[in-house]
TORZARO-610106 format. One record per residue (C-alpha): x, y, z; chain; residue in one letter. Coordinates in steps of 0.1 Angstrom, whole numbers. Example, Ala and Ser with C-alpha at 12.3 -4.5 7.8 and 13.67 -1.06 7.14 Angstrom:
BEGIN
rec x:123, y:-45, z:78, chaine:A, residu:A
rec x:137, y:-11, z:71, chaine:A, residu:S
This chain:
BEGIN
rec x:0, y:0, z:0, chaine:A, residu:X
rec x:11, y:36, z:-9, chaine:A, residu:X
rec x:25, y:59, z:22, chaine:A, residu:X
rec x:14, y:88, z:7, chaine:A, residu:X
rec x:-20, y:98, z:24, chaine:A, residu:X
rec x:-46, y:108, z:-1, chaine:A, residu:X
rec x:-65, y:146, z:8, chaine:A, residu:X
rec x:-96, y:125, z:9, chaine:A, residu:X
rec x:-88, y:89, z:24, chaine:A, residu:X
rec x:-120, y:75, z:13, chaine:A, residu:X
rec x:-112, y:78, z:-23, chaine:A, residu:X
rec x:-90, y:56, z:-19, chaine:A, residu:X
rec x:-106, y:22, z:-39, chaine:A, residu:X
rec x:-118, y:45, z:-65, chaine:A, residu:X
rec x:-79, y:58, z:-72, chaine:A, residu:X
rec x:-66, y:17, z:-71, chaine:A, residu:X
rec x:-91, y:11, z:-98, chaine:A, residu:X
rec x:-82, y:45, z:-115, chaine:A, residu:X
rec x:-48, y:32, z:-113, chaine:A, residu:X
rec x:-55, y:-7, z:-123, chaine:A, residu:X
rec x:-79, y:8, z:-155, chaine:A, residu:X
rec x:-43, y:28, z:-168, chaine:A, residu:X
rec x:-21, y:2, z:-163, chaine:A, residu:X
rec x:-43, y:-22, z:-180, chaine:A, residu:X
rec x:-42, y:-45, z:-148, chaine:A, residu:X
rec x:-64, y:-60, z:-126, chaine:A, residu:X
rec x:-47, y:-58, z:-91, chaine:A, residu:X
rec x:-34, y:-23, z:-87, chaine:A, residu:X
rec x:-6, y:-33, z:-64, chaine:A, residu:X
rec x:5, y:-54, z:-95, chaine:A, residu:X
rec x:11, y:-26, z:-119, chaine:A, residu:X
rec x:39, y:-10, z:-111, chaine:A, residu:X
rec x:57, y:-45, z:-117, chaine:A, residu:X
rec x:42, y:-50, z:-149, chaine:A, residu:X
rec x:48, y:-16, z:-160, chaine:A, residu:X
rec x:86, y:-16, z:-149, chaine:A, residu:X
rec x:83, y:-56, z:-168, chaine:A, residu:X
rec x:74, y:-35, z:-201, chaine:A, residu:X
rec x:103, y:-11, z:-197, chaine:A, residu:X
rec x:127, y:-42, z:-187, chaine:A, residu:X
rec x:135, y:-24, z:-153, chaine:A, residu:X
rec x:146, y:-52, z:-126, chaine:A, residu:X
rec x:117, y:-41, z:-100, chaine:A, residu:X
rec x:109, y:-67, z:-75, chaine:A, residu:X
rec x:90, y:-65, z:-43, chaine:A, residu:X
rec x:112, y:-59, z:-15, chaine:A, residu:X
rec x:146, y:-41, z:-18, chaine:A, residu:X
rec x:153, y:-22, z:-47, chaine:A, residu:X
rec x:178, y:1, z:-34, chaine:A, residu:X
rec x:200, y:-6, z:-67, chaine:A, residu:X
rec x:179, y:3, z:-88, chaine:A, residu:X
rec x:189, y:40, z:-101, chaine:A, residu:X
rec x:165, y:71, z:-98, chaine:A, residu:X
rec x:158, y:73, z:-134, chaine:A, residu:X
rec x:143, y:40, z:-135, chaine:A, residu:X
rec x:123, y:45, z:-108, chaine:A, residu:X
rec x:109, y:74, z:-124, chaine:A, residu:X
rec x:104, y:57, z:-152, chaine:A, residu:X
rec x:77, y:34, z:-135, chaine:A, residu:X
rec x:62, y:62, z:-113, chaine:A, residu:X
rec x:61, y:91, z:-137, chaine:A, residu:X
rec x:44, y:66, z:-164, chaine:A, residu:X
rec x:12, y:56, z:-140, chaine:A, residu:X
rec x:10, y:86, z:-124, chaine:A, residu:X
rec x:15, y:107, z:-162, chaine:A, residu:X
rec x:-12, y:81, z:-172, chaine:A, residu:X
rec x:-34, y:85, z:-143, chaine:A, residu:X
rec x:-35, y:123, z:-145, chaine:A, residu:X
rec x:-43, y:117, z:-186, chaine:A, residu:X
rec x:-75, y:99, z:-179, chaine:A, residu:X
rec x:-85, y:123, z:-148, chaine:A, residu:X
rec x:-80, y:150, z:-175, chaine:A, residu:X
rec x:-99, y:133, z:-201, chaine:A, residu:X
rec x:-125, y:119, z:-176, chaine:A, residu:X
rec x:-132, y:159, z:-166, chaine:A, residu:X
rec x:-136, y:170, z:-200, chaine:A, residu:X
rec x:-158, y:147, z:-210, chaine:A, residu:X
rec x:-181, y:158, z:-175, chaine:A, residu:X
rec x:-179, y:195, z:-185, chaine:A, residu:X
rec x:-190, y:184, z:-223, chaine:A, residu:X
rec x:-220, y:166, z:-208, chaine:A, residu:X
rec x:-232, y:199, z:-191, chaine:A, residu:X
């Protein structure tokens, strides 16, 4: 589970699916391995203290880049509607 503490702790589920929906998997604890997989960066649960900034920010920046991409479009798409 994320340390980070969301502004509104209940929205919690609705951000793992968010995040599950963008990575195009079904567990959302899972994705950041399968996107790190994709990019053939050695990420494994546990220790991954060799692992070198930019590939760590490879992972993060792409499902968080993602996430904020469908928030984006989801918001649009609301303000079309009305």
């Amino acid at each position: 589970m994320s340390r980070r503490k969301l502004l509104v702790p209940e929205s919690r589920a609705a951000m793992d699916q968010l995040k599950a929906k963008v990575s195009g998997t079904l567990d959302p604890q899972e994705a950041k391995y399968e996107i790190a997989k994709e990019q053939g960066i050695p990420l494994q649960k546990g220790y991954n203290g060799k692992l070198t900034s930019e590939q760590a920010g490879k992972v993060g920046g792409r499902i968080g880049g993602n996430m904020v991409k469908e928030l984006v479009r989801m918001a649009q798409e609301n303000l079309n509607k009305k």
